[in-house]
ROKEDREN-543246 format. One line per field, with one value per residue: residue in three letters; z, y, x of N, C-alpha, C, O, CB in turn. Coordinates in Angstrom, 2 decimals. Last residue first. Glycine has a CB too. Layout:
residues N
resn = [ALA	...]
n_pz = [Z	...]
n_py = [Y	...]
n_px = [X	...]
ca_pz = [Z	...]
ca_py = [Y	...]
ca_px = [X	...]
c_pz = [Z	...]
c_py = [Y	...]
c_px = [X	...]
o_pz = [Z	...]
o_py = [Y	...]
o_px = [X	...]
cb_pz = [Z	...]
cb_py = [Y	...]
cb_px = [X	...]
This chain:
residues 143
resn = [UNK	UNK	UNK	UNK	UNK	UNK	UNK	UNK	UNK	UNK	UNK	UNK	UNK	UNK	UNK	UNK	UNK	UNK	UNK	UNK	UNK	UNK	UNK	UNK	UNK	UNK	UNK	UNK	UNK	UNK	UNK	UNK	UNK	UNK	UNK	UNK	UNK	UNK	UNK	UNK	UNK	UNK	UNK	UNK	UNK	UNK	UNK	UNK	UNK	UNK	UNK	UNK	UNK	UNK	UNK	UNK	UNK	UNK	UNK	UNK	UNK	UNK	UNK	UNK	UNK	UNK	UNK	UNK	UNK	UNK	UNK	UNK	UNK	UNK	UNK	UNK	UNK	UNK	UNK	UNK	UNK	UNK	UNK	UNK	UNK	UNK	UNK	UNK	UNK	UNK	UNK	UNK	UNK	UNK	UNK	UNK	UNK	UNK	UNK	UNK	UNK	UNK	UNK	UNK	UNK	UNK	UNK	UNK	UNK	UNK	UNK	UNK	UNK	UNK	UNK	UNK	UNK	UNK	UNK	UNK	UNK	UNK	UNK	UNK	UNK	UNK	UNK	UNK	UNK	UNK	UNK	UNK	UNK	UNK	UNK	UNK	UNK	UNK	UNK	UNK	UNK	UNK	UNK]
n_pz = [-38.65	-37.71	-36.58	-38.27	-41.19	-44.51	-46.63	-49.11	-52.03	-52.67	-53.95	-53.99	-55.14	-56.74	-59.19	-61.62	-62.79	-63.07	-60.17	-59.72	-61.04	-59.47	-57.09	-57.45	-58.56	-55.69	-54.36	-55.88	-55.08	-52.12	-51.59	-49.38	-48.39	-47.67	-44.96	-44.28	-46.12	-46.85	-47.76	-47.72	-47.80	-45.95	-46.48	-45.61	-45.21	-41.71	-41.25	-41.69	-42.93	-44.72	-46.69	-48.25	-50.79	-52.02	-54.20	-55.96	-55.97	-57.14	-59.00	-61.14	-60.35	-59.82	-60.92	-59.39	-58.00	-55.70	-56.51	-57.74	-55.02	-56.08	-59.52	-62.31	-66.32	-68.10	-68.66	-69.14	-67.72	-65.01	-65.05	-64.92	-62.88	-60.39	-61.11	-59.65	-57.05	-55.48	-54.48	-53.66	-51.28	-49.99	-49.36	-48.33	-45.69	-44.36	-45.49	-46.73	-49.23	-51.57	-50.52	-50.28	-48.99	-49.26	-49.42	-48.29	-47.63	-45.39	-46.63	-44.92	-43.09	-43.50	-41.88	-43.63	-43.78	-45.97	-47.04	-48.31	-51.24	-51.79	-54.93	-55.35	-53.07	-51.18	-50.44	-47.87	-47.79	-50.69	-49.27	-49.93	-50.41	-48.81	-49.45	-47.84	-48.47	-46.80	-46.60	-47.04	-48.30	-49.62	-50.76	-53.08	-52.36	-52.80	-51.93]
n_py = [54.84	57.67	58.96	59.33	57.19	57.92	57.44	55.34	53.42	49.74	46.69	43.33	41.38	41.85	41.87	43.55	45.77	47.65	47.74	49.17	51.47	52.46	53.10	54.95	57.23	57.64	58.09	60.55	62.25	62.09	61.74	60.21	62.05	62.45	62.46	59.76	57.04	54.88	55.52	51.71	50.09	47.48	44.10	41.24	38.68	39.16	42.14	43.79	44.32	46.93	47.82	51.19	53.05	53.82	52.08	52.86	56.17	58.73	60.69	59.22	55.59	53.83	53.92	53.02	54.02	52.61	50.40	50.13	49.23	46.11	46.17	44.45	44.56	45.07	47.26	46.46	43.78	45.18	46.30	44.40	43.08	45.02	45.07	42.58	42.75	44.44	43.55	40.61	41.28	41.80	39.73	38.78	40.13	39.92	36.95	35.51	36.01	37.08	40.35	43.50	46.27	50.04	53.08	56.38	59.07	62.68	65.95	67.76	71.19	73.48	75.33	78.06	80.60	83.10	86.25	89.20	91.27	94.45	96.44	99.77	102.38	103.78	102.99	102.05	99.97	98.76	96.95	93.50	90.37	87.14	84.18	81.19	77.87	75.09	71.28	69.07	68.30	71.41	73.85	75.37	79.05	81.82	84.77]
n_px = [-73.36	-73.17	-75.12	-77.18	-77.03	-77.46	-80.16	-80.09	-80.96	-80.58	-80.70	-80.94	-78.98	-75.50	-74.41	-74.41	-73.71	-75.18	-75.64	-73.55	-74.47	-76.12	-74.91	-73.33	-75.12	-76.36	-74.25	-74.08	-76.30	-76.16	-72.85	-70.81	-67.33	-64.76	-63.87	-64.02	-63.83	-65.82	-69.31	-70.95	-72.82	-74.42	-76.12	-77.77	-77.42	-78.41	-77.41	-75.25	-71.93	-70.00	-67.72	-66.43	-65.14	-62.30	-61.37	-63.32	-64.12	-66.27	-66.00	-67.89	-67.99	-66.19	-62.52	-59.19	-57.37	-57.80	-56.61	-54.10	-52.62	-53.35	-52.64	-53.60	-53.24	-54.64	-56.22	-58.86	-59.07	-58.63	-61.20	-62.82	-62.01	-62.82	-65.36	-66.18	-65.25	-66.43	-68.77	-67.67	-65.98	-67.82	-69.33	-67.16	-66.71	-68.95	-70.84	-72.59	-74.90	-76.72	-77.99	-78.70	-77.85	-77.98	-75.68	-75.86	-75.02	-75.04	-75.36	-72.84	-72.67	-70.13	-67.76	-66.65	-64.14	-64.13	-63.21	-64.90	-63.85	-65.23	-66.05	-66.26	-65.33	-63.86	-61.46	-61.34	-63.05	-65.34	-68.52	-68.65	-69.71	-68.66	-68.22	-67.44	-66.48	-67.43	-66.90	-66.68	-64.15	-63.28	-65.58	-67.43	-68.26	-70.82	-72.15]
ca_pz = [-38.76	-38.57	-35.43	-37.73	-39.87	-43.40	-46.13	-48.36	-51.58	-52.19	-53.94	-53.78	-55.22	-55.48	-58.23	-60.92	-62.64	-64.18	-61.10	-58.83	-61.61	-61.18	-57.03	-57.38	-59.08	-57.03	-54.08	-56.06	-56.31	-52.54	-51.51	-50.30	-47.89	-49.07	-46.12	-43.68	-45.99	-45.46	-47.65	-47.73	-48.57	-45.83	-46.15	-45.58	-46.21	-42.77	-40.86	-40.97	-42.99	-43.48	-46.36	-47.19	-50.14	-51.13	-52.54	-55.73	-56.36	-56.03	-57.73	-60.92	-60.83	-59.55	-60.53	-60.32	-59.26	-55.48	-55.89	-57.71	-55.15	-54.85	-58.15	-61.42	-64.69	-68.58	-68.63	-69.87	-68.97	-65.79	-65.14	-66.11	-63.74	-60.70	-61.38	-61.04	-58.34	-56.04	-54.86	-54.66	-53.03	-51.17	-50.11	-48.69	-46.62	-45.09	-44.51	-45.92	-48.78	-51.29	-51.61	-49.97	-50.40	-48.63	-49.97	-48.67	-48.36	-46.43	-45.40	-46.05	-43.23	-44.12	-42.01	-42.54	-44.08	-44.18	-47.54	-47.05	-50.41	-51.40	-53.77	-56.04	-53.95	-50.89	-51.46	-48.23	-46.86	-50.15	-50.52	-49.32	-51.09	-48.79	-49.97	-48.03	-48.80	-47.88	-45.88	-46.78	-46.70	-49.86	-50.82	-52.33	-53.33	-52.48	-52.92]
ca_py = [53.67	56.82	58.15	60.45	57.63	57.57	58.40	55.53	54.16	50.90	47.72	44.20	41.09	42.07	41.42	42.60	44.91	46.83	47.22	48.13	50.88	52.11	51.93	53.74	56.65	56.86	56.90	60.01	61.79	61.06	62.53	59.63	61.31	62.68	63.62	60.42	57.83	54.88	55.54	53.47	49.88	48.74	44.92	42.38	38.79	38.04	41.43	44.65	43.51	46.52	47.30	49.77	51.94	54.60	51.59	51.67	55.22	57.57	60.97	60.21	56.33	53.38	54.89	52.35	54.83	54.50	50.57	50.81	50.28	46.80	46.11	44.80	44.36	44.02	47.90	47.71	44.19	44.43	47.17	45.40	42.33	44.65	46.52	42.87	41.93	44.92	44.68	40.66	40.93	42.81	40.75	37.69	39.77	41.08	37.65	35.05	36.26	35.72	39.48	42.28	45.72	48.88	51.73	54.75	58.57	61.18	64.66	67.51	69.50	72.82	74.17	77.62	79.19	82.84	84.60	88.93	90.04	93.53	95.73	98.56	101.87	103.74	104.13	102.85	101.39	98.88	98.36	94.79	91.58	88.83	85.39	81.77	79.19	76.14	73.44	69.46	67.89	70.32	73.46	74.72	77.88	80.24	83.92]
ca_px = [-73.74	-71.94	-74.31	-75.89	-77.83	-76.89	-79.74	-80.17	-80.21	-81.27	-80.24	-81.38	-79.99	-76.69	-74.17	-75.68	-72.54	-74.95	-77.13	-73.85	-73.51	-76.49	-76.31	-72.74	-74.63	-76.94	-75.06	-72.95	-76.34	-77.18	-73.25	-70.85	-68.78	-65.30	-63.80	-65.02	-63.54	-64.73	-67.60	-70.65	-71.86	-73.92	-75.00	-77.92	-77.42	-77.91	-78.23	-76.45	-73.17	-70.88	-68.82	-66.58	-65.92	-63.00	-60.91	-63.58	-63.34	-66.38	-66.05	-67.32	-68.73	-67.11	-63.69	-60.28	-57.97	-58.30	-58.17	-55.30	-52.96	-53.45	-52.31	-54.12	-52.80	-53.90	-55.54	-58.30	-59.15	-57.63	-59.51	-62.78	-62.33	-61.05	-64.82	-66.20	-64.42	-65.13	-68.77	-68.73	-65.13	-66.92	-69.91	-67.55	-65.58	-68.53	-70.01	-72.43	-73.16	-76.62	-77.06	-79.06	-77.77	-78.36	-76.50	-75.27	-76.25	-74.08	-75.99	-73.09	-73.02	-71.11	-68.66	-67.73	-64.21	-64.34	-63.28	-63.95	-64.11	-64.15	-66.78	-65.97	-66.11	-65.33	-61.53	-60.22	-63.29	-63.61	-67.45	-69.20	-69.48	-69.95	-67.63	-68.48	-65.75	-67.48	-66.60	-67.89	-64.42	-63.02	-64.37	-67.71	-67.84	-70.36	-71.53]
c_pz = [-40.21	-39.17	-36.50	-36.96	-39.34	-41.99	-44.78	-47.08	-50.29	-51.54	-53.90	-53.74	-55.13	-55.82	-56.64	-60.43	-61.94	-63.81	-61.94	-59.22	-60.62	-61.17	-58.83	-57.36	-59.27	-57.91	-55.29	-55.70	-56.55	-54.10	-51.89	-50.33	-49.10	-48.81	-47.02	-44.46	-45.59	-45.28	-46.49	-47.98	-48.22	-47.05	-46.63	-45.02	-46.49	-44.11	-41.51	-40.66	-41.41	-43.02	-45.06	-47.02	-49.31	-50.50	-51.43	-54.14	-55.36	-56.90	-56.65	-59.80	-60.37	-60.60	-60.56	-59.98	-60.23	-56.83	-55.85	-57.85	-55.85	-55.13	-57.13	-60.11	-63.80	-67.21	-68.53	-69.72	-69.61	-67.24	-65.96	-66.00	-64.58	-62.15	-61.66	-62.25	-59.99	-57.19	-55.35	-54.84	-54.09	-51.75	-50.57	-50.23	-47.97	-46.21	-45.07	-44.58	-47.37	-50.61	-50.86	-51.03	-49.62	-49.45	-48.97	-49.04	-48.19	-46.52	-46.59	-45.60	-44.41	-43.89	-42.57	-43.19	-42.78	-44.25	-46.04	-47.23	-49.40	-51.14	-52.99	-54.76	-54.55	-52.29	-51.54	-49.15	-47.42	-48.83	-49.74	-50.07	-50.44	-49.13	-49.44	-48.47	-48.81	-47.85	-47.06	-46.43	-46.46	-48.08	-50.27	-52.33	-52.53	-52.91	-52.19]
c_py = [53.46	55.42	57.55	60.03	58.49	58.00	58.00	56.87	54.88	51.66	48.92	45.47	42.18	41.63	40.91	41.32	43.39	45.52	46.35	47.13	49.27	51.25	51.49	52.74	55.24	56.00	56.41	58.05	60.82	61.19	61.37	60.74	61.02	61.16	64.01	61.64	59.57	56.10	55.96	54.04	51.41	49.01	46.47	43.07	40.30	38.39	39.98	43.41	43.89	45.46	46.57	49.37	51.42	53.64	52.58	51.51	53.98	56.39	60.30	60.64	57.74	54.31	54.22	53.09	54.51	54.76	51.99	50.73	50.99	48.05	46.70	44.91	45.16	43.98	46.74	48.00	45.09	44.12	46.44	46.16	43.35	44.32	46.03	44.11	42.16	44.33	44.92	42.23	40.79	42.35	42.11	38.75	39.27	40.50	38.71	35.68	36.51	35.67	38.32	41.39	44.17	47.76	50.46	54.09	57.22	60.40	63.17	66.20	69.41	71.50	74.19	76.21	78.33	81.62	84.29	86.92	89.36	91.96	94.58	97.46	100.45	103.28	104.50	103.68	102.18	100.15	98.60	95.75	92.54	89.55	86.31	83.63	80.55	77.64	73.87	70.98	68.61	69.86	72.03	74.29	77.02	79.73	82.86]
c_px = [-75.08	-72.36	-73.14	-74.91	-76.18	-77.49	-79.14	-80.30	-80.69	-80.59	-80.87	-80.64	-81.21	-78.52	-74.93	-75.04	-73.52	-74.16	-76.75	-74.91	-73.17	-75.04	-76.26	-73.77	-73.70	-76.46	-75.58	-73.23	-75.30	-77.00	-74.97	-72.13	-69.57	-66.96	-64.53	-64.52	-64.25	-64.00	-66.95	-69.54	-72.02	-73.06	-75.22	-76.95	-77.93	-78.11	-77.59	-77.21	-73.90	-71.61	-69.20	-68.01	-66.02	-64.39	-61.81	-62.75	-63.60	-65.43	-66.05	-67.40	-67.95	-68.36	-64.99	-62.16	-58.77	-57.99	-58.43	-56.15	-53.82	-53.53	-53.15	-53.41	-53.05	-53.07	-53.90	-57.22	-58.52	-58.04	-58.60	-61.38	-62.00	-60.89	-62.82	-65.67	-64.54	-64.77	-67.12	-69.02	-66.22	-66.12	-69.21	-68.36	-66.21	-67.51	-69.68	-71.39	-73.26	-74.77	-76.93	-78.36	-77.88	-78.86	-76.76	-76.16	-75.14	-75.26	-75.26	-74.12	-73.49	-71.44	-69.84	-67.94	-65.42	-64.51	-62.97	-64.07	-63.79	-64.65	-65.51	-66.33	-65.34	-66.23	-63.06	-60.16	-62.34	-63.81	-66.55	-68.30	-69.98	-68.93	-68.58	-67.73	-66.80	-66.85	-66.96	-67.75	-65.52	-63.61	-64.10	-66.01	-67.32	-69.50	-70.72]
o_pz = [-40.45	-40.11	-35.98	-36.70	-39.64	-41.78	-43.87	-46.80	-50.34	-50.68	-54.81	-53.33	-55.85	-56.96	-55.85	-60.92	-61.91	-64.48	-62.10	-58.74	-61.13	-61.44	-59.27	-57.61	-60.29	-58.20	-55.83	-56.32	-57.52	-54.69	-51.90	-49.22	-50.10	-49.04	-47.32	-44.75	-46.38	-44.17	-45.61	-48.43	-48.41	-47.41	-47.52	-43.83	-47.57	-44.30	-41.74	-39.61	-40.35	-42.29	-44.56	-47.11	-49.59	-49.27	-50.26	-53.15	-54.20	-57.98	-55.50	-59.32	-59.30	-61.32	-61.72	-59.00	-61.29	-57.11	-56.03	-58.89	-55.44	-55.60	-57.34	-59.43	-63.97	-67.20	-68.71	-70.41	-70.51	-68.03	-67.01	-66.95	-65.07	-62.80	-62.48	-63.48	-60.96	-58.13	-55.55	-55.73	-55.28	-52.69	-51.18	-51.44	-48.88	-47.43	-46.26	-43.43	-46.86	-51.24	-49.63	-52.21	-48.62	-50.27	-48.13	-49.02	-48.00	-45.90	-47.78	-44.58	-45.02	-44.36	-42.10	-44.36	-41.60	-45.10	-45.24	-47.58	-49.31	-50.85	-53.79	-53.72	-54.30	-52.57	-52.00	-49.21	-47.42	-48.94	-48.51	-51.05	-50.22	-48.68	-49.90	-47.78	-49.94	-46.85	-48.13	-45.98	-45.28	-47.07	-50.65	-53.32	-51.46	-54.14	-51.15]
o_py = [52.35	54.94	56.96	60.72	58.43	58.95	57.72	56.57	55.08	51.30	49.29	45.18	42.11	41.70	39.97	40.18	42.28	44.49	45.18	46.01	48.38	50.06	50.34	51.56	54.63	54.85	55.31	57.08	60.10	60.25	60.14	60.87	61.56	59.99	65.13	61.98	60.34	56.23	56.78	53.33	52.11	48.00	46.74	43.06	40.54	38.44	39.84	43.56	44.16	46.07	45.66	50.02	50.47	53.78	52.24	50.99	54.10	55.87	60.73	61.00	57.64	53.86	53.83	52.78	55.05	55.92	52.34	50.88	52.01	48.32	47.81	43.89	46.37	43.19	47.06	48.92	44.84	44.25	46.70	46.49	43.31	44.89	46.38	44.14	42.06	44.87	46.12	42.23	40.83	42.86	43.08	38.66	39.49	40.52	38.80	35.30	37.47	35.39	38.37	41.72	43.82	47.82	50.02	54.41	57.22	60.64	62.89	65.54	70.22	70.60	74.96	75.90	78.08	81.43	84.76	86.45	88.84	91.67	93.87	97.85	100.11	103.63	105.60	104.68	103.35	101.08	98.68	95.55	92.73	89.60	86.00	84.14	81.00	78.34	73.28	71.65	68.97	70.55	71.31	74.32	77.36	79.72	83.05]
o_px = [-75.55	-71.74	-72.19	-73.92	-74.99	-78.25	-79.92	-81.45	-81.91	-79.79	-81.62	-79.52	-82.21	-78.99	-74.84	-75.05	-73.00	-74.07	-77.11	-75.07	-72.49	-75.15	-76.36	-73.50	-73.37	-76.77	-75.44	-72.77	-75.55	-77.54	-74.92	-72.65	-69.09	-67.25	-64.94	-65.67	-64.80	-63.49	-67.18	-68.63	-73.01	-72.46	-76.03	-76.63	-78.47	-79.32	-76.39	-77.83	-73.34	-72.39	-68.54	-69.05	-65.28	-64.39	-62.01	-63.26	-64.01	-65.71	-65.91	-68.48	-67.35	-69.26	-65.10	-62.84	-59.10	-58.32	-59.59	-56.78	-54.36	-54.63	-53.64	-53.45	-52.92	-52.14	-52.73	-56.79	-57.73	-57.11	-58.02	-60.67	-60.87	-60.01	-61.97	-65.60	-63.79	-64.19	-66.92	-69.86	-65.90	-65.51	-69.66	-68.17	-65.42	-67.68	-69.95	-71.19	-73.85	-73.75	-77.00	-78.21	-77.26	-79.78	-75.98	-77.35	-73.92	-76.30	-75.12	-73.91	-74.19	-70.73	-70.67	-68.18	-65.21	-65.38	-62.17	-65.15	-62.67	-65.81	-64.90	-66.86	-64.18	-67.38	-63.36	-59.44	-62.72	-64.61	-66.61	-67.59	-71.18	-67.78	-69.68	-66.85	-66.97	-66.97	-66.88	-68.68	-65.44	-63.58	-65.02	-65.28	-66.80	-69.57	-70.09]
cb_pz = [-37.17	-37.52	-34.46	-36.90	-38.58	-43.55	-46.15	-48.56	-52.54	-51.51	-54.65	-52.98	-54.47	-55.11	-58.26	-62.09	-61.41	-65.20	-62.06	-57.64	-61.68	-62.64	-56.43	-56.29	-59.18	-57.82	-53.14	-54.98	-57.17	-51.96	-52.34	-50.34	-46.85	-50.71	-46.80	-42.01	-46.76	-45.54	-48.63	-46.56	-50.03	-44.55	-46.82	-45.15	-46.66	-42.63	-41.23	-41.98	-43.26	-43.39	-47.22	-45.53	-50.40	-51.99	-52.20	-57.07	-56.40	-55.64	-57.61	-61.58	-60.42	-58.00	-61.47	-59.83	-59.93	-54.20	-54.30	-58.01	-55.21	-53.95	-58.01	-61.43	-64.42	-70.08	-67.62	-69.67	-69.15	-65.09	-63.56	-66.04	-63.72	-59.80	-59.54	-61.07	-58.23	-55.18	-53.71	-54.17	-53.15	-50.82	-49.41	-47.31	-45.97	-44.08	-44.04	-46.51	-49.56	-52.97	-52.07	-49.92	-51.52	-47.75	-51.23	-47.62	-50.16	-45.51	-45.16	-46.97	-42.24	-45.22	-40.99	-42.39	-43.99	-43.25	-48.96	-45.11	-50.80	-50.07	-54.54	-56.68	-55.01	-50.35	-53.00	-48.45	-45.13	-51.84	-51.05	-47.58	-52.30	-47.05	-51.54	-46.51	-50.37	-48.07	-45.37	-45.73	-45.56	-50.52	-50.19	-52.61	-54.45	-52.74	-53.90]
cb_py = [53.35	56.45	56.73	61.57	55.91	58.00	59.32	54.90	54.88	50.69	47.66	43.89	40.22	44.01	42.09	42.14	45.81	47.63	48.35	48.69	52.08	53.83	52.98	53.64	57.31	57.54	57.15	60.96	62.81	61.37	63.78	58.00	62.31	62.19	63.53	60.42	57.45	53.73	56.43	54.13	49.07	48.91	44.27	42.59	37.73	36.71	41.98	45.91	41.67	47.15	46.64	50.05	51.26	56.03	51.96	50.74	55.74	56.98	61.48	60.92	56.00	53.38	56.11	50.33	55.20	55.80	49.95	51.34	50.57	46.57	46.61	44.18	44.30	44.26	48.90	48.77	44.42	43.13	47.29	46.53	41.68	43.15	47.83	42.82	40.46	44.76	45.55	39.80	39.18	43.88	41.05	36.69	38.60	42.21	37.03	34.08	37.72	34.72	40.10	42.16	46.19	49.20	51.09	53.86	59.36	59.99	64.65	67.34	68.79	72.91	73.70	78.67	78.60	83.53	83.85	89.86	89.42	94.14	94.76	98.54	103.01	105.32	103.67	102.27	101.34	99.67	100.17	94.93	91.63	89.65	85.46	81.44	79.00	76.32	74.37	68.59	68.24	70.14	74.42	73.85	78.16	79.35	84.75]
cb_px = [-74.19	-70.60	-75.40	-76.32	-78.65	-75.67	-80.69	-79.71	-79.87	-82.25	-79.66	-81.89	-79.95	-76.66	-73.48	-76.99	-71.13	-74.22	-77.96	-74.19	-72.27	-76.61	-78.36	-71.87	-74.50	-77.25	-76.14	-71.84	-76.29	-78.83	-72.43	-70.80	-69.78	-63.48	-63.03	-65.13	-63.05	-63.51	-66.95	-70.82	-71.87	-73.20	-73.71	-78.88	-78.01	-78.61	-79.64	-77.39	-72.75	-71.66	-68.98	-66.00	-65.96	-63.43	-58.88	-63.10	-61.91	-68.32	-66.75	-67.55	-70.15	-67.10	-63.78	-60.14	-57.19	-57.23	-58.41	-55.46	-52.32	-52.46	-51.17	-55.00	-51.56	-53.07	-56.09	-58.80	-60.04	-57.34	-58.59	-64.09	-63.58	-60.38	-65.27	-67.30	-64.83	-64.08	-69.39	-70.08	-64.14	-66.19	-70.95	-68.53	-64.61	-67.85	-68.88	-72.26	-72.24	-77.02	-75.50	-80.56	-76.13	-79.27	-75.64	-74.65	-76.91	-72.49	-78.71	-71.76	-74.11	-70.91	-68.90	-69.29	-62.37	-65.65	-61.96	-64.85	-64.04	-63.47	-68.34	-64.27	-66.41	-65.78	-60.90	-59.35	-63.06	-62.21	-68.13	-69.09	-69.92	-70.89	-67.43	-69.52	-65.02	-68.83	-64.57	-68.50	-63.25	-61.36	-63.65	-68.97	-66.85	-71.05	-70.63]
């Protein structure tokens, strides 16, 4: 038995029988690395620099906050949500070629899973910003 804990570890449980009374079952809780495999996006867009292609992945998400909410600070970028589980300051972007960027997360904890990719790709769709969009499977080197 499993449960999953935080930063890719898992909490692994084996059920064995109490020695002391010789029945019912104990749990010994052992904390094992789990690789998790990280996923990103690869995103082609008319932009000329990193800087350039995140304020074109951020603005439109700022746009709607402030809508909803009638003011926008700095700080929240980590509570403005991209999709469940992926906040907007958690992001960075990369450029890979000319008009070809990385969009992953900067935060090596909470790695961007391939359903969570997805989900920032859909929502990167609605927001149709990018020209191209594809999800990925990170290379091991970080890059």
């Amino acid at each position: 038995m499993a449960a999953l804990g935080r930063g890719g570890k898992v909490w692994v449980f084996e059920p064995r029988i109490c020695s002391r009374t010789g029945c019912g079952l104990k749990r010994d809780a052992q904390l094992v690395d789990r690789k998790v495999r990280e996923y990103c996006l690869i995103v082609e867009g008319a932009y000329l620099s990193e800087s350039e292609a995140e304020h074109a992945l951020r603005d439109p998400f700022i746009e709607d906050w402030v809508e909803q909410t009638g003011r926008f600070r700095i700080h929240n970028m980590d509570e403005i949500q991209i999709t469940p589980g992926v906040t907007l300051g958690s992001l960075g972007v990369v450029m890979l070629d000319e008009r070809l960027f990385e969009i992953a997360s900067a935060d090596p904890d909470h790695p961007l899973t391939e359903h969570k990719a997805k989900g920032v790709a859909d929502a990167l769709r609605r927001q149709d910003m990018f020209d191209e969009i594809k999800v990925e499977p990170r290379d091991q080197d970080g890059s």
